[in-house]
N, C-alpha and C positions, 0 to 999 in steps of 0.2 A: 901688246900693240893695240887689238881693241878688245870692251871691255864696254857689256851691256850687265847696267844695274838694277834690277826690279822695270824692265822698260815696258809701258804699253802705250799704243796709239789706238787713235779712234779718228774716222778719218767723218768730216762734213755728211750728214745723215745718219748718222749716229752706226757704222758698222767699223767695229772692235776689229782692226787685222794683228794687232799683238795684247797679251795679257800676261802684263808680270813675269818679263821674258829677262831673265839674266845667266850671262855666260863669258866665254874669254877665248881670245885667239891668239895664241903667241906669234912674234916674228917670227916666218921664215917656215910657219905651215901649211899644207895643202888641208881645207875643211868643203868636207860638201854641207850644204841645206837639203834636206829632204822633206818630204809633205805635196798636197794634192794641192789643185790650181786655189788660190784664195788661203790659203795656211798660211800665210804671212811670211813666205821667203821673198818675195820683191820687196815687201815694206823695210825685214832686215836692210836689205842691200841698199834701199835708198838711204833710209838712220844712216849706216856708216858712209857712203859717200856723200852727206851732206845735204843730201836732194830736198829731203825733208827730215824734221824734228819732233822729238818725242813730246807725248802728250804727260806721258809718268814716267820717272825713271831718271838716268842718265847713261848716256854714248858717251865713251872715250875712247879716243884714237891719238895714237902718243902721247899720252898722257897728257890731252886738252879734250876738256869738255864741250862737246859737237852743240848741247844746245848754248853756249854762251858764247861764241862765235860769232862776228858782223860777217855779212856778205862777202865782204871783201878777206875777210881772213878766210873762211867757207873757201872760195877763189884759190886761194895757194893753197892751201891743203889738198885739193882736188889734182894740183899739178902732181902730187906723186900718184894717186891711185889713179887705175886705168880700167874704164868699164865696158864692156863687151852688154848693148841693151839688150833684151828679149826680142826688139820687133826692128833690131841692127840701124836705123835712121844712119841708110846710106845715103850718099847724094849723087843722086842717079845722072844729073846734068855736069858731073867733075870724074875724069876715067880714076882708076885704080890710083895709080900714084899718088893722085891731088888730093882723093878722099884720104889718103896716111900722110899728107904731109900737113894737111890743114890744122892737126893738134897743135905740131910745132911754131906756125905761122901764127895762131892765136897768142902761144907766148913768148911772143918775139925772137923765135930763130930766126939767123942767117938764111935767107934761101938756098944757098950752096950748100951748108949744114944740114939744113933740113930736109933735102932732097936724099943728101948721102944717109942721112939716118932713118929715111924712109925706106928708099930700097934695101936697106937692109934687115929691116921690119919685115919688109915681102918676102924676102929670102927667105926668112926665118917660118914663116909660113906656108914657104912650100907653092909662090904663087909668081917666082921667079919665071920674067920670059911676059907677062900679065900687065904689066906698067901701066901700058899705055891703054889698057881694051875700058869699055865701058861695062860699068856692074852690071848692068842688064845681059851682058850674054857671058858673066857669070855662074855656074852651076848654085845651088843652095847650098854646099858645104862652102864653093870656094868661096861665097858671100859671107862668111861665118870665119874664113878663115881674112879676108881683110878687113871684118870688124875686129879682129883679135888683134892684126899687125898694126890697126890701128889704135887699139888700145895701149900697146907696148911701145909705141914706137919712141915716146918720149922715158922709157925706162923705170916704169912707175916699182915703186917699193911692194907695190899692192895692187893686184888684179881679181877684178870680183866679174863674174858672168851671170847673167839672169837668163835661165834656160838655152844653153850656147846649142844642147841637141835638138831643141825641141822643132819639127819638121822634117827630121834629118832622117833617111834611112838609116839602120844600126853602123853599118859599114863607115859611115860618115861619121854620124856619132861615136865611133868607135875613137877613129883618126883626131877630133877635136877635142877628146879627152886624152890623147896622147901627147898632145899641143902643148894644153895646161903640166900635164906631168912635164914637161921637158922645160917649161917655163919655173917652176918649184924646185925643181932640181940646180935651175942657174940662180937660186937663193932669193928668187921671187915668192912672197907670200900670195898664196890663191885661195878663194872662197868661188864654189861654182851651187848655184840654185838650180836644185831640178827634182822632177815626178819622180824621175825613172831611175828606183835603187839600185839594177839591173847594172848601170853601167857606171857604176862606183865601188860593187862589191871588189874589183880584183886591184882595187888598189891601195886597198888595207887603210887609208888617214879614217879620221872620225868623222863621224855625221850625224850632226843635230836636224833631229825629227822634230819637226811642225806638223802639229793637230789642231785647226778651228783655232789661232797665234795662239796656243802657247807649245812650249817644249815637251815633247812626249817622252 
């Protein structure tokens, strides 16, 4: 499914966040990223959603090469992965609901459709009864968990998280990494970045160690 070849970036200032990074994700795995803040697990996660493109190397993602891609094809490809960001870019002025139905609206769902397959996003997250509240008087996990529902809500093939615990007492972090298991389990592929080895050890999948971008 993806399927990094000799990949490094060097991002404007001349600082290297990958070096000679290559590896491979099958369909239908749970992978973590592991490494310290700046090891190059965001720059992974943007490579394979598109966000940005490799300086050496090549990304592929179903067997299409991510740097020979127009915008507009980048665009539909993005419709199946669903990305959970590091710093969540809720929209604080739209309640609950509207933030997980906005995916759908962008590519052209039915409003009636999109509504139904929003709340059922929420359900799934555990944020049923929530609909209507404003993210602000949201807790911090339950803000983590309607970046997730919005992540899925359009049924992506592929879910990547960039530091989903990071802020979270363990308790929380605990619940958001049982989130992702129960999403892998429904034959969703998942990749989650994070510090904290701690809370990947009890779930047995593999986990590519980032040291200063390259593979440790």
């Amino acid at each position: 499914m993806i399927r990094f070849e000799q990949v490094s970036k060097t991002y404007p200032g001349g600082f290297e966040a990958l070096k000679n990074v290559s590896f491979q994700i099958k369909k239908g795995e749970m992978i973590f990223i592991a490494g310290h803040s700046g090891s190059g697990k965001s720059t992974i996660l943007k490579l394979i959603s598109g966000i940005t493109k490799p300086g050496k190397g090549k990304v592929w993602f179903n067997n299409q090469d991510l740097g020979e891609l127009s915008d507009n094809q980048i665009g539909f490809m993005r419709q199946h992965i669903g990305i959970v960001f590091q710093d969540h870019k809720i929209l604080y002025d739209r309640n609950v609901l509207q933030n997980v139905i906005l995916p759908l609206r962008i590519i052209g769902y039915p409003p009636r459709k999109a509504e139904e397959r929003a709340r059922i996003a929420i359900e799934k997250v555990g944020l049923k009864g929530r609909e209507l509240d404003d993210p602000v008087t949201l807790s911090g996990g339950e803000q983590q968990r309607l970046c997730i529902a919005r992540a899925v809500v359009h049924q992506p093939g592929l879910l990547i998280a960039d530091e989903p615990s990071a802020n979270l007492d363990r308790a929380y972090a605990l619940d958001i990494m049982e989130l992702f298991k129960t999403f892998h389990e429904a034959g969703t592929t998942v990749i989650v970045a994070a510090h904290d080895e701690t809370l990947m050890a009890d779930y047995g999948h593999r986990i590519l160690r980032l040291s200063k971008g390259r593979l440790a």
